[in-house]
Structures are given as C-alpha cells and as structure tokens.
C-alpha positions in Angstrom: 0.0 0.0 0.0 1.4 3.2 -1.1 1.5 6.2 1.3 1.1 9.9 0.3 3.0 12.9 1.7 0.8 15.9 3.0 1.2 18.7 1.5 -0.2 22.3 1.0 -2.7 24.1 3.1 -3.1 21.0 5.1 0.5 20.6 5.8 1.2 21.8 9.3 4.5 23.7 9.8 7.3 21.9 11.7 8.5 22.2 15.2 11.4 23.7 13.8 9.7 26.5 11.9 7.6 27.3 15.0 10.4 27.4 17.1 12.5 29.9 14.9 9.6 31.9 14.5 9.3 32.1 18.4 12.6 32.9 19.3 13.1 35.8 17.0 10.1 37.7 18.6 11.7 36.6 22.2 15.2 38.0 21.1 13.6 41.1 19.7 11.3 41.7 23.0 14.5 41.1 25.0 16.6 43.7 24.0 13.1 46.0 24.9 13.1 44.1 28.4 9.5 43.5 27.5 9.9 39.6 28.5 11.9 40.8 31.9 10.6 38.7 35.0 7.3 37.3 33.5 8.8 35.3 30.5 12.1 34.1 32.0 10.1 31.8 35.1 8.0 30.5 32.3 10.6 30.1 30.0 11.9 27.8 32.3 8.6 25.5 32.6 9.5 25.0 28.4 12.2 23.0 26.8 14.7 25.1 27.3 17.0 24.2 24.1 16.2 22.3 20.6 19.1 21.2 18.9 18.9 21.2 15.2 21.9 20.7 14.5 23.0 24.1 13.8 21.3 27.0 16.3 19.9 26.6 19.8 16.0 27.4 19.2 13.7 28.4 22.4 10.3 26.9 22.3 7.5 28.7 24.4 4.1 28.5 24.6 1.0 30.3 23.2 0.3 31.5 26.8 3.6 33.0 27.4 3.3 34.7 23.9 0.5 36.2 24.5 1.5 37.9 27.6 4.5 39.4 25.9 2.6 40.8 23.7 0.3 42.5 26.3 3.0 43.9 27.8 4.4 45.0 24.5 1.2 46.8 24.3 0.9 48.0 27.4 4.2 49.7 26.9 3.3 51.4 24.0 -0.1 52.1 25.7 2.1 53.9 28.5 4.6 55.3 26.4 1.6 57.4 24.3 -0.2 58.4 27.8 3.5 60.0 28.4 3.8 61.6 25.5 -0.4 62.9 25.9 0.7 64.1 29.3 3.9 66.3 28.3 2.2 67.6 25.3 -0.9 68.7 27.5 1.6 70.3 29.8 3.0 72.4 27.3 0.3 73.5 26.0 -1.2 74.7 29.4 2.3 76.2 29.6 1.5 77.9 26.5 -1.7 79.3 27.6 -0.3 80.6 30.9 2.6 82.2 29.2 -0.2 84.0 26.7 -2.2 84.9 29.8 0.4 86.6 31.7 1.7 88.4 28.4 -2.3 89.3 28.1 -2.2 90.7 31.9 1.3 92.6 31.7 -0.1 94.5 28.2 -3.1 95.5 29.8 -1.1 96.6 32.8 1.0 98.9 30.4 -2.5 100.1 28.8 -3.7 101.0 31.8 -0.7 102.8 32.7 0.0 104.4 29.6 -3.9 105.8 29.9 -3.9 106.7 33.3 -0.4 109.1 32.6 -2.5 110.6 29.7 -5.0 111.3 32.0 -3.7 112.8 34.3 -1.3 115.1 31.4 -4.7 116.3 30.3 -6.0 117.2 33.5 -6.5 120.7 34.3 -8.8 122.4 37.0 -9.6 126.1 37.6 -7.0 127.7 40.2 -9.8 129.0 42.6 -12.7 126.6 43.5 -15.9 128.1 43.2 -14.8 131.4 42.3 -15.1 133.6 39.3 -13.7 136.3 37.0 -14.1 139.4 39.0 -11.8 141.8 36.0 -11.3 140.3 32.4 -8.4 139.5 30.2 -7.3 142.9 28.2 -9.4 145.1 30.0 -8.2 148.6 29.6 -6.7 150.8 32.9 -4.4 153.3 33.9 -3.9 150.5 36.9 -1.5 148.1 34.7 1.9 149.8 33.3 0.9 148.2 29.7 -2.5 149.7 29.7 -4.5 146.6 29.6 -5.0 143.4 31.8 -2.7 141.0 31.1 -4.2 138.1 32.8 -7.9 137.4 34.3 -8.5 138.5 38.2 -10.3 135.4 40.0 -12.6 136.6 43.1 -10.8 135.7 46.1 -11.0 136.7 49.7 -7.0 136.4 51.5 -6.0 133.4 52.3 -7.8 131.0 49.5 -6.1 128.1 48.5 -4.6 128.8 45.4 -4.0 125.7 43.0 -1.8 124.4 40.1 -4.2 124.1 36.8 -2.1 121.2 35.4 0.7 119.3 35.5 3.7 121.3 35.3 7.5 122.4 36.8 7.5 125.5 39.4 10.1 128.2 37.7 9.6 130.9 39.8 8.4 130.9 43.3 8.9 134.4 45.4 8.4 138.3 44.7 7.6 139.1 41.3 7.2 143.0 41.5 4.2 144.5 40.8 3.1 141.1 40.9 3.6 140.2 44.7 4.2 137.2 45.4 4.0 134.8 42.6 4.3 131.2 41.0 5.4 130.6 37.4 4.5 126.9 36.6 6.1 125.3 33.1 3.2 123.2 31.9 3.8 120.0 30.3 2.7 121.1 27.3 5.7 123.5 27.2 3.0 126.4 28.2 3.3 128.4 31.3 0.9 129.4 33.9 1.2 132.8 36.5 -0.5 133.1 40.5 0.0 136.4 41.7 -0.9 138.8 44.5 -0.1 135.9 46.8 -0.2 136.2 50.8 2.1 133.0 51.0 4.4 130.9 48.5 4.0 127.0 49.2 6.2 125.5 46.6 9.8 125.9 44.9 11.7 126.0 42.2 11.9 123.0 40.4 9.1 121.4 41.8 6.6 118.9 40.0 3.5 119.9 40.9 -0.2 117.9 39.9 -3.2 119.3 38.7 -5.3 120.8 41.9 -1.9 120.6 44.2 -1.7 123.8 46.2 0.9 125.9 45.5 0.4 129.0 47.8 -3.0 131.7 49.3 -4.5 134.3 47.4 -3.5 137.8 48.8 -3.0 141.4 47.8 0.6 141.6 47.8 2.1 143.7 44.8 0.2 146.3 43.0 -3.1 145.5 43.8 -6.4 147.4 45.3 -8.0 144.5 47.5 -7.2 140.5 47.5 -7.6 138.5 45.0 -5.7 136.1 42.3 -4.2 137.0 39.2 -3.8 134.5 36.6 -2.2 134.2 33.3 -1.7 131.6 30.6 1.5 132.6 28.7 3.4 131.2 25.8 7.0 131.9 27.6 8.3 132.7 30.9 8.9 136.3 30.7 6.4 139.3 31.0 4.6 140.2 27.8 4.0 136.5 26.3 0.2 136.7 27.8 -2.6 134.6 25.6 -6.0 134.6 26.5 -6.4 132.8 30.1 -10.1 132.0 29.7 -9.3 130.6 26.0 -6.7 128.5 27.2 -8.7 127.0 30.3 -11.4 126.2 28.4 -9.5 124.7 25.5 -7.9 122.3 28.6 -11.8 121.5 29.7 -12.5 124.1 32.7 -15.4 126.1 33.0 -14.4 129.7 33.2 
C-alpha cells in the first residue's frame, strides 16, 4: 500500500519552523526588556533548548506569547499616555505664558492711559470762584494799559491751585506782581498766581493738577485781595494769551 506525503494548506508547519519563529520575537522583545521577570520563570517550565543541528531554538508557549505581547502593548499604551501628558503640559504652559503676556499688556494700557490722564488734566485755580476783571481790559492801573491776565474773586488766604501738571520756575516776589508762581506746563506752556499772601512751593518742583501751591492775597500792585492769573506762551512778561481761551480749551469752565 502506497502512502502519500501531506502537502499544502493542510500541511502543518514543523516544530522547527515554529520554534525559529518564536525565538526571533523573544530575542527582539528582550533587547526592549519586555519579556523581563514574566517570561524568564515560564521560560523555564518549556524545553529550554532544541538542537537542530546548527542553532539553539527556544520553544514557548501560546500563553507565554501572549503575555508578551500585552505587555508589548501595554508599553506602547504607557509610552503614548507620556507623550499625551507632556504635550498637555506644554500646552497649558503655552496658555499661561499667553495669559500673563495678556495681563502685563493691559497693565502697560492702563498705565500708559492713566499718565494721559492725568497730562490732560486741568482744573480752575480758585474753587468756586469767578472772574471778577477780564483778560485785556483797559486801565491806567496796569503799566501796559491793559489786563494781562484774568483777576479770579478771592478773599486772602484761599487756597490757590496748580491748573495742570507742570514744573515750578519761579516761586517768590515778582514786582508788581507780589508774590507769585510761574509753573512750566507740560505742554511747554506756562501758567502765572499772583498777588499771593504766602508761597508753598519751589523752584523745580513737579506739581499735579489741583496741588496747592500757595494763598491768594494782595501783595504787589493791587487794590483788594484776589488772584491773578495768566496763561502765557513763555516765561517772561509780555508773552500773555487769553487765560479764559486757554482753560477752556484744557476743559475748565471759566
């Protein structure tokens, strides 16, 4: 009776072919310490060595197999969940960096609108007072024949304030002028108190819109208390523009 090899799909690979096949995936999962504690013990419950006649071949089970490749997996698994966490952390790092440079810009804003503010600022230099002899009115009383400035009702001793922000460049006795203040606005204007009972800044002073700088008076060349105010385009005597123009172009009520 003749017998008949088996061969094709219903041909069943050899113990060799499986083994081989085996030990390269334990090899390659070794050198990733994937097999670590878990495949060597039941590595050992196997045959540990086929001889073939030319390479030592590791046989191990389906079982064993299968839990190298869950751990496989479950180091891959881990390694992604890593890589998730660090990217979500730089990306919140991101956001916080954004916020702060948000919050500082608005801070700078802020500032930058609260300086302008207070540059544009200006208040009238009597509080509830008003303009008791007008700008360029004509008298033998003033050595150039007119007002130079605007006379604000004041009783002695009124606070007397700063209309803006501005440097103090005189501060003392001004002549016909009494005491007196001479303020460099910001603007590169300038603004003049006299008749003063008292002084109460310096040369070189800042001073802020509303500060006090001294009391109304009748010191100088004057015929009763009161303060007299100027808006000039220079320091000196003789540079006089129109006070009420100028306080109202600044947003006072004159």
């Amino acid at each position: 009776m003749a017998f008949t090899r088996a061969t094709g799909k219903h041909r069943r690979p050899g113990r060799m072919h499986r083994s081989t096949a085996r030990a390269a995936g334990v090899a390659a999962l070794a050198t990733t310490g994937v097999v670590g504690s878990l495949a060597a013990p039941a590595l050992a419950a196997e045959p540990e060595v086929e001889r073939s006649g030319i390479t030592p071949v590791v046989s191990i089970g389906d079982s064993i197999a299968e839990e190298i490749d869950a751990q496989a997996l479950a180091q891959r698994q881990a390694a992604a969940d890593a890589a998730a966490r660090e990217a979500a952390q730089e990306a919140a790092r991101e956001r916080a960096a954004e916020a702060a440079k948000e919050a500082r810009e608005a801070k700078e804003r802020a500032a930058r609108e609260a300086e302008r503010k207070r540059l544009n600022t200006f208040v009238p230099p009597i509080t509830a007072s008003y303009v008791s002899t007008a700008y360029q009115a004509g008298s033998s009383l003033w050595s150039s024949g007119s007002h130079t400035g605007i006379d604000f009702h004041a009783s002695s001793g009124t606070t007397v304030h700063a209309v803006g922000v501005g440097t103090v460049v005189e501060a003392g006795w001004g002549g016909a002028y009494g005491n007196q203040v001479v303020i460099k606005m910001h603007d590169g204007t300038y603004t003049q108190y006299g008749h003063l009972s008292s002084v109460g800044v310096s040369v070189g002073q800042l001073v802020e819109p509303g500060q006090q700088i001294g009391l109304s008076g009748a010191t100088g060349n004057v015929t009763g208390p009161h303060l007299h105010f100027e808006a000039r385009t220079g320091q000196e005597y003789g540079s006089d523009m129109d006070p009420v123009a100028y306080l109202r172009a600044h947003g006072v009520d004159v």
